[in-house]
C-alpha positions, 0 to 999 in steps of 0.5 A: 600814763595817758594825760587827762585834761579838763573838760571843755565848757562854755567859759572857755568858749567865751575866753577865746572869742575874747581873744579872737572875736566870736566870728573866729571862734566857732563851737563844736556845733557849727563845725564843718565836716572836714576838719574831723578828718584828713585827707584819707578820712580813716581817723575821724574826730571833731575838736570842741572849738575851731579858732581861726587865728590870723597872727602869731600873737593870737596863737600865743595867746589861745596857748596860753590860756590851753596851757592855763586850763590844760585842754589839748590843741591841735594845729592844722593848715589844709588838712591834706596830710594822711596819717591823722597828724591834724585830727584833733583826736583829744578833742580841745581845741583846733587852731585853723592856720590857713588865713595866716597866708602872707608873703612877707619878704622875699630878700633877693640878696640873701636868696630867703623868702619869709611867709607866715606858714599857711602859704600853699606850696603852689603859690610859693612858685608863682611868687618867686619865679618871676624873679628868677628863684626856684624853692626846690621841695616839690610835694605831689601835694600842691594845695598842702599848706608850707606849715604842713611841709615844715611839720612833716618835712616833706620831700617830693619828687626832687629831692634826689637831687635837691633834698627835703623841706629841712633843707631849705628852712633857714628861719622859724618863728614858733610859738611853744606850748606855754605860748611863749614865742621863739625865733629859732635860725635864722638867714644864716647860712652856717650856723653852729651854735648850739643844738638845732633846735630849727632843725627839730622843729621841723619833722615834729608834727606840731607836737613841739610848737606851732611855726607862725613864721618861716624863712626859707632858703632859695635858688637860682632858677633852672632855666632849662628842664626837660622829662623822659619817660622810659617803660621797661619790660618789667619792675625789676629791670627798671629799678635795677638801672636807677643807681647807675643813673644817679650814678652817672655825671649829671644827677636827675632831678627827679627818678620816679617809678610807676606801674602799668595799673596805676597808669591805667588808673590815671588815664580813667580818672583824668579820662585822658591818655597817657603817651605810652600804657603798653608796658609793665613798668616806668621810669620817668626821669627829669633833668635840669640846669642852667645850659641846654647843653647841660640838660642835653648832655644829661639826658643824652646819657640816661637815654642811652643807659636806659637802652643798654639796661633793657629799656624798651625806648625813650619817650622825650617830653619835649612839647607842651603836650607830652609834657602835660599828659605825663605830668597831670597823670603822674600828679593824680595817681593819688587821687585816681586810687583814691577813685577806684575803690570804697576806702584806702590807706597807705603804707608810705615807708623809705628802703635804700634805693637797691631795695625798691624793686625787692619791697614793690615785688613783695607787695604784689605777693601779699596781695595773693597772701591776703585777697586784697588789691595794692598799688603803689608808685614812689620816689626811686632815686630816694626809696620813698615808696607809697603803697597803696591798701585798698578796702574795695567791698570789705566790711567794716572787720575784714577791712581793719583785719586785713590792714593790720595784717598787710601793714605788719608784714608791709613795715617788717620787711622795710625794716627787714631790708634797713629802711624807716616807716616814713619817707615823708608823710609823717607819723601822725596818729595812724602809724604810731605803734608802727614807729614804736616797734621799729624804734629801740628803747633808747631812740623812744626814751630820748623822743620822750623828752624832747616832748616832755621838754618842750610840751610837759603838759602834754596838751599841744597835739597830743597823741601823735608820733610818739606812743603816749599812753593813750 
């Protein structure tokens, strides 16, 4: 049964302005256009209210007086995610938690760095690399807020070596539904105590409670890195070498596959080339450590292994020049995409590593099967893989026609070769009925309750993740 919440009005204008200030608070009228869309724009829906808090107590208050009147909220940070998780698509109101962007401590004895959660993802290694750590998640998107990665726990391209956001969250601070606030973890690095209600959170999409405070785990600063960029004949040799890579006795930091056209992409969009553009596919590896002689060996290892499996040579990053090139196209992929046509989406689905290779081939042949262009690029040492749909000069019907058709047949052969919907971009408000379709009755019985437990009202970004009666 989809919730109804009370309507919006001037009253409730006027008693969060009390609670923020007017200059904070801004009506529906004065909103600007970005906050009614993501970061690929296919949902779009404007809040009643945006109120731009700057501490947890101001958090807490606005959602005790949303729960007091039952109006939906919908928190957002930098509104980079791509699957509608920070549109406010009940309408209410929008809590903006990108001025909460404050270090608080870094604990070098402990290894923690505490911040409030709209710190960007780029400013945390500025921040605690003078001081020799490293926060090792590295998702493509550097202008996303840490709130947003915690919500979504996001990977990026280390986490085949490093894991994912939850792997570093040792502490929140989360204000819940009814606006009370929680200390959840904490800078202990074991912790057995009952349900992990931490680990809950984060994943959760802001659907269980709004994090206003993070405490995160650190490590020691790899001191030497070095990048190999590999091309092969063609994806299938490529993809085949990666688990005897990961395999092997030093694990890469990073195992990234990427194809011809998508290279070709970056290059026109950065209008800068890449070091090599001739072959079908690549693999781009990455090595860390505390030695040299550590790297060296490693890299050493893969390159050999590469050539005996077929690779047509070894590129090494080794200067500052390389470096830069390979990094800036493989940085911008997204964006290049983006670029080259009228509208896209994205099919961000996780399958075992063996199974990449099967899943990208599969999707060259929809796009003869459906007359629409793809591309696509991921993560190979951990199967996340993004694949891109592209609108091109479809109108409005054949577009949204089209991807559900390709989406369909995109999610049943992920789950067909045992893999998830998403690999780290969340669920959101677009891929919904695609979680719900891959889930058992039991799986979304048991989702349900956690939201019912943590949210009965259902008002704290209602209508994401989870099928909910709309």
């Amino acid at each position: 049964m989809k919730t109804l919440y009370n309507t919006f009005g001037d009253d409730d204008l006027r008693a969060l302005q009390a609670i923020c200030g007017k200059e904070r608070v801004i009506p529906r009228d004065e909103i600007g256009e970005d906050y009614s869309h993501d970061e690929l724009s296919g949902i779009r829906k404007f809040p009643d209210v945006l109120v731009r808090a700057t501490s947890a107590q101001e958090v807490a208050q606005v959602m005790k007086y949303a729960s007091s009147r039952k109006l939906p909220v919908t928190p957002r940070g930098a509104g980079t995610g791509l699957v509608g998780g920070s549109v406010a698509i009940r309408g209410g109101i929008m809590i903006d938690l990108s001025r909460m962007n404050r270090f608080l401590e870094l604990d070098e004895e402990n290894m923690t760095l505490t911040l409030e959660p709209g710190v960007l993802l780029m400013e945390i290694a500025k921040f605690v690399e003078p001081a020799g750590f490293f926060y090792p998640p590295d998702p493509g998107e550097k202008t996303a807020t840490i709130g947003g990665n915690i919500s979504t726990n996001a990977g990026g391209m280390r986490a085949v070596k490093y894991g994912v956001t939850r792997d570093y969250v040792r502490g929140l601070e989360v204000v819940l539904p009814d606006g009370e606030i929680v200390e959840l973890g904490g800078k202990v690095v074991k912790n057995s105590s009952g349900y992990s209600l931490k680990d809950l959170m984060v994943g959760s999409e802001g659907t269980l409670g709004i994090v206003t405070r993070a405490t995160l785990r650190l490590l020691p600063l790899p001191k030497h890195k070095i990048s190999l960029l590999v091309p092969f004949p063609d994806l299938p040799s490529a993809i085949r070498t990666v688990p005897e890579i990961i395999r092997a006795s030093s694990t890469p930091t990073a195992v990234e596959f990427m194809e011809r056209e998508v290279i070709l992409a970056a290059e026109e969009f950065l209008a800068r080339k890449f070091p090599d553009n001739s072959a079908d596919a690549y693999l781009l590896l990455t090595y860390d450590g505390a030695s040299k002689e550590e790297v060296d060996l490693a890299w050493h290892a893969a390159a050999e292994l590469c050539l005996s499996a077929g690779a047509l040579d070894v590129f090494i990053s080794n200067t500052l020049e390389r470096n830069e090139s390979i990094w800036a196209a493989r940085g911008a992929f997204l964006e290049a995409i983006k670029s080259s046509t009228t509208e896209m989406d994205e099919c961000d689905v996780v399958v075992p590593r063996k199974m990449v290779a099967d899943f990208v081939l599969f999707s060259h042949a929809l796009q003869k099967k459906h007359g629409i262009r793809l591309r696509s690029f991921g993560h190979a040492g951990d199967g996340n893989l993004h694949i891109y749909i592209l609108r091109d000069d479809l109108d409005e019907a054949a577009w949204k026609k089209k991807l559900g058709e390709v989406f369909d047949d995109l999610y049943a052969k992920a789950a067909e070769l045992g893999g998830k919907v998403s690999g780290e971009h969340g669920i959101g408000y677009a891929k919904k009925p695609y979680l719900a379709n891959s889930s058992s009755e039991s799986e979304k019985r048991l989702m349900a309750g956690i939201k019912a437990a943590f949210d009965p009202q259902n008002i704290l970004n209602p209508g994401k993740l989870i099928l909910d009666g709309e």
